[in-house]
C-alpha positions, 0 to 999 in steps of 0.5 A, a space after each residue: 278933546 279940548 274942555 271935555 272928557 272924552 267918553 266913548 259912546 256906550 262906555 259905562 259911566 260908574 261913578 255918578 251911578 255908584 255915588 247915587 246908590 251910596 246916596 239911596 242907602 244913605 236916604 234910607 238910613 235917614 228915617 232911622 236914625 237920630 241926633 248926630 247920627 242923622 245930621 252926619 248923614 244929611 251931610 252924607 246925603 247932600 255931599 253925595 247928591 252934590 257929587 252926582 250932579 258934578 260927576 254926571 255934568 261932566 262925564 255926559 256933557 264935558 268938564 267945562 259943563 260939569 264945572 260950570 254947572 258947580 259954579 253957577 249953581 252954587 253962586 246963583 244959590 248963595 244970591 238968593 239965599 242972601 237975599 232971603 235972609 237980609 231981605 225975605 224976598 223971594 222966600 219970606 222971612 226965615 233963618 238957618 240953625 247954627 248947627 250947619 256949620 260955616 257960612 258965606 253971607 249968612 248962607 251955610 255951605 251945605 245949603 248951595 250943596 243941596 242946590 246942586 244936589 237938586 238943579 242938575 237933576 231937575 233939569 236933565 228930567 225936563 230936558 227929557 221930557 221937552 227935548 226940542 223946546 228950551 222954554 218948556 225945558 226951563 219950565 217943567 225943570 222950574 216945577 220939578 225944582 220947586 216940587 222936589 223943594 216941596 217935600 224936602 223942606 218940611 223934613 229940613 224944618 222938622 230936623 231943626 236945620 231952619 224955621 220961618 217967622 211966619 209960617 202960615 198960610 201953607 199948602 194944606 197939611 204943611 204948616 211949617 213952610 210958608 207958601 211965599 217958599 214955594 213961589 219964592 222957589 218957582 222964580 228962582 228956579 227960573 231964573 237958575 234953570 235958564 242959566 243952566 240951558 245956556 250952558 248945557 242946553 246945547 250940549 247933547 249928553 254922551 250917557 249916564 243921565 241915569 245917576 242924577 234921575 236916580 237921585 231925583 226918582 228916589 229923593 221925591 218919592 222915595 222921600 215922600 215914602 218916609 215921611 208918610 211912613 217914619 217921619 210923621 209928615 203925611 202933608 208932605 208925602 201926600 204933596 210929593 205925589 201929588 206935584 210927581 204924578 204930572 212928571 210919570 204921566 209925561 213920562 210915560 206918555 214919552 216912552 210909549 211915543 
């Protein structure tokens, strides 16, 4: 089969799932750890979620897919991050720790890496949940995008990784992030996840989107979990559930249709 693995209808696809679940447990270690042990594991954590998306991309949609997906994401990611850096449009002014590493036009590598980590995610949930609509696709994978955002940010802040000049105003009980990211991360959402349906949108899945809705399920709200209860950011949890509850009531309205 010409650009594209050739998976046989319910053949396993163990790799994305094995890579989420050794992601899960490093989320867990997380919380529980400090200094350089927590940065290595929020390189673990990324790297993982990056793979997952890459490894699911390919083996449910093609190899052309799961390649394409890397490279528009992490291009698009690297656009917009410049952007904001030189600029602070879309996000507002802010600026990257030294302690990430090397960079492409300001932009730590690990940055396009969480992108990844989050894009495909977010988009085959809202191919799920607006199957034959491709605007509603883009749109509720925007919000999910920028919701997942919501609670990862201030956790990011918290570790050191990046701060803003101007933090306020925020979402009530998050003072570290600045509501011009979140509006900054709902257009480029947009702007990725239509890219992202013109390369995928078209592209019936052949299996194993459980991985990347594994990640998501437990980077969100699992996420909040730990902030509520370790991280000391109880703003934050409380917007993760607050942003989910809208996705598990579709959800579940979609399964018991």
């Amino acid at each position: 089969m010409t650009g594209a693995l050739a998976v046989r209808p319910g053949t396993p696809v163990r790799l994305p799932l094995v890579l989420a679940l050794l992601l899960v447990g490093a989320a867990i270690a997380y919380p529980l750890t400090d200094g350089a042990p927590r940065n290595a594991v929020s390189w673990a954590i990324v790297l993982l979620g990056a793979s997952v998306s890459v490894t699911s991309a390919a083996l449910s949609r093609g190899l052309r897919t799961g390649l394409g997906v890397l490279g528009l994401v992490a291009a698009v990611a690297v656009l917009f991050e410049a952007l904001g850096l030189a600029t602070g449009f879309p996000y507002g002014e802010y600026g990257y720790s030294d302690g990430l590493g090397p960079t492409l036009l300001g932009v730590p590598f690990l940055v396009p890496l969480a992108w990844l980590m989050m894009a495909w995610p977010s988009w085959v949930l809202a191919a799920r949940l607006a199957p034959r609509s491709r605007p509603a696709r883009v749109l509720v994978a925007a919000y999910v995008f920028a919701a997942w955002d919501v609670v990862l940010d201030p956790q990011m802040v918290q570790a050191g990784y990046w701060r803003w000049a101007h933090p306020s105003p925020g979402l009530p009980g998050i003072d570290t992030v600045p509501l011009t990211n979140l509006a900054g991360w709902l257009l480029a959402g947009l702007a990725l996840m239509t890219l992202l349906e013109l390369l995928a949108g078209r592209r019936p899945s052949r299996g194993g989107d459980a991985a990347p809705l594994l990640v998501l399920g437990w980077m969100t709200l699992g996420g909040a979990l730990a902030h509520a209860v370790w991280l000391d950011l109880p703003g934050s949890a409380l917007w993760g559930v607050l942003l989910a509850l809208p996705v598990l009531v579709a959800l579940a309205l979609r399964r018991r249709r």
